[in-house]
N, C-alpha and C positions, 0 to 999 in steps of 0.2 A: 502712794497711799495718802498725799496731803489732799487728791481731790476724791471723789468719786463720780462725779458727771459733770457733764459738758462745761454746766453752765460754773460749777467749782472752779473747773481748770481756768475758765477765762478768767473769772474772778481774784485767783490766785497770781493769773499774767501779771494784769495790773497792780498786785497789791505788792510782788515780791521789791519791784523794784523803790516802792514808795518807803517800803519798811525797811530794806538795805540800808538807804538816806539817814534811816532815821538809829541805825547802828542794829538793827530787828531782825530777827528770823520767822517767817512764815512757820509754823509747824502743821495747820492744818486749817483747812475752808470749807463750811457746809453749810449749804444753802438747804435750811427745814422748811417745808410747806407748812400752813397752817392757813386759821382765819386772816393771819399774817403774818407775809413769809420772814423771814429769819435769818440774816446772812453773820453766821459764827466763825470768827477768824482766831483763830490761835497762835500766840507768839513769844517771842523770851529775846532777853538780849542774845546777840553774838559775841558775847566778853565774855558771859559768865552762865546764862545760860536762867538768868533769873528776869522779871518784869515786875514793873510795880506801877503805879495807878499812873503815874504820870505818864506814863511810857505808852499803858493803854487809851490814855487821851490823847496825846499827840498821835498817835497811829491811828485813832477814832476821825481823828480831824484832818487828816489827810485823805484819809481815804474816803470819809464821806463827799467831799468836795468832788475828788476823781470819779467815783462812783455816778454824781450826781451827772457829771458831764458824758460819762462813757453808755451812762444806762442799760447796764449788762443784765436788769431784770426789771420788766415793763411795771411789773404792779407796784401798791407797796410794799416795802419790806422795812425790815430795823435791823441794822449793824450794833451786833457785838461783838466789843477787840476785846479779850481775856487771856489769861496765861494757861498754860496746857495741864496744870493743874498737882498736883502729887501723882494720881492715875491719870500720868500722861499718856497717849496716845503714842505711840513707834511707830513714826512716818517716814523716815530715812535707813541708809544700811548701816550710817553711822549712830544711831541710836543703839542699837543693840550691843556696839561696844559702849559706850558710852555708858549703858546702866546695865553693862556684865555685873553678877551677883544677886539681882534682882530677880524678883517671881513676876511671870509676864501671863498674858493669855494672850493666846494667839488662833485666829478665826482663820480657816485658807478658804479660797476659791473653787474646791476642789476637795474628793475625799482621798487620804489616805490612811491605811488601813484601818480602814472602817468610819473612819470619823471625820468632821473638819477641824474642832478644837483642842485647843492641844494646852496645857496648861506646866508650868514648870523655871526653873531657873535658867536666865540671861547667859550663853558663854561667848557673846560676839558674835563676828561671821569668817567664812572663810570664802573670800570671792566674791562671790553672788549668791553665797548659801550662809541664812543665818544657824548659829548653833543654840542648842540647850535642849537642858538636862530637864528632861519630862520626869514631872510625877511618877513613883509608881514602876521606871522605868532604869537598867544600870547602864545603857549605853547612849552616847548623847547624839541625838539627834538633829538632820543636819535637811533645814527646811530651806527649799528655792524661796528667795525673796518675794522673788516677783508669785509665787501662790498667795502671799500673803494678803487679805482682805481687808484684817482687821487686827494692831495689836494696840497693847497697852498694856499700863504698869498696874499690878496688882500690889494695892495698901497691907505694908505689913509693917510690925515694928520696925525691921531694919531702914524702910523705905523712910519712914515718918523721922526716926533717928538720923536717917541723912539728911534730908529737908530742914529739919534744925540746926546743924549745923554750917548749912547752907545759907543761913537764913542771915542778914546782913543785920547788925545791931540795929536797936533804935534810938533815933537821929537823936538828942538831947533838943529839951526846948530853952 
C-alpha cells in the first residue's frame, strides 16, 4: 500500500534506498496528475518514528537530484517530502501493531459483507490478517492485509494526546 501504480512503485525503488542513507522510512509515494504533476513522498525517521523540516530537506535534496537523473516522469512535476502526518496512512503490517488502540478507517479492494469500508479500533495483526474491533460490532474482525486499499489514522483526542507527547521539546534558543 506505499504505491499504488507503476510509476509509484519505481519511484519508491529509487527513493527507499536514498532515505535508508539518510536514517528515513518511505511510508508512502503518489504521484497526483494535475496542470502539474505532483510527486508526494511520505517519511518519518526509523528511530522514532518522527521527522522534522530538516529531515524533509535533506531527503528533498536527495532525491531531487536522483530524480533529475533517473527521469522516472517525462513532464514536469514538483516533489513534496513531508511527514505522514497525525492521519497517517497504514502502509505496512507493522503499522497496525504499532498504533493498536487507535480508530482507523480502512477502504478494501473488495466487498465484504456488503460493504468496502470498515471503520473501528486498531488490534494488530495476526499473520497476514490485520485485526480490529469495528464499530457497532462485538466480535473483532480479522481483515486479509493484502484486500486492504486504503488505511489510515482517524483524528481523535486519544490520537492528538499521543502526538503530544511524542512531540520532542523545543530546542532553547
Amino acid at each position: 500500500m506505499k504505491t499504488k501504480t507503476d510509476i509509484d512503485a519505481r519511484i519508491l525503488a529509487l527513493a527507499e534506498p536514498v532515505a535508508q542513507d539518510l536514517g528515513l522510512r518511505i511510508v508512502r509515494v503518489r504521484v497526483m496528475s494535475g496542470k502539474r504533476a505532483k510527486v508526494q513522498i511520505m517519511a518519518e525517521r526509523i528511530s522514532d518514528g518522527l521527522i522534522d523540516v530538516d529531515n524533509c530537506a535533506d531527503l528533498s535534496r536527495a532525491l531531487s537530484s536522483l530524480l533529475e537523473v533517473e527521469d522516472p516522469i517525462k513532464d514536469a512535476y514538483v516533489l513534496e517530502v513531508s511527514s505522514p502526518g497525525l492521519d497517517r496512512p497504514l502502509t505496512d503490517l507493522e503499522d497496525f501493531k504499532t498504533y493498536a488502540g487507535y480508530v482507523a478507517r480502512l477502504e478494501l479492494d473488495r466487498f465484504v459483507e456488503g460493504r468496502k469500508r470498515f471503520r473501528g479500533v486498531l488490534a494488530g495483526y495476526d499473520g497476514d490478517n490485520i485485526e480490529i474491533d469495528l464499530d457497532g460490532e462485538e466480535d473483532r474482525a480479522e481483515i486479509p492485509f493484502a484486500w486492504i486499499s486504503d488505511a489510515k489514522l482517524l483524528i481523535t483526542d486519544e490520537l492528538i494526546a499521543a502526538g503530544q507527547a511524542n512531540k520532542p521539546a523545543a530546542k532553547p534558543e
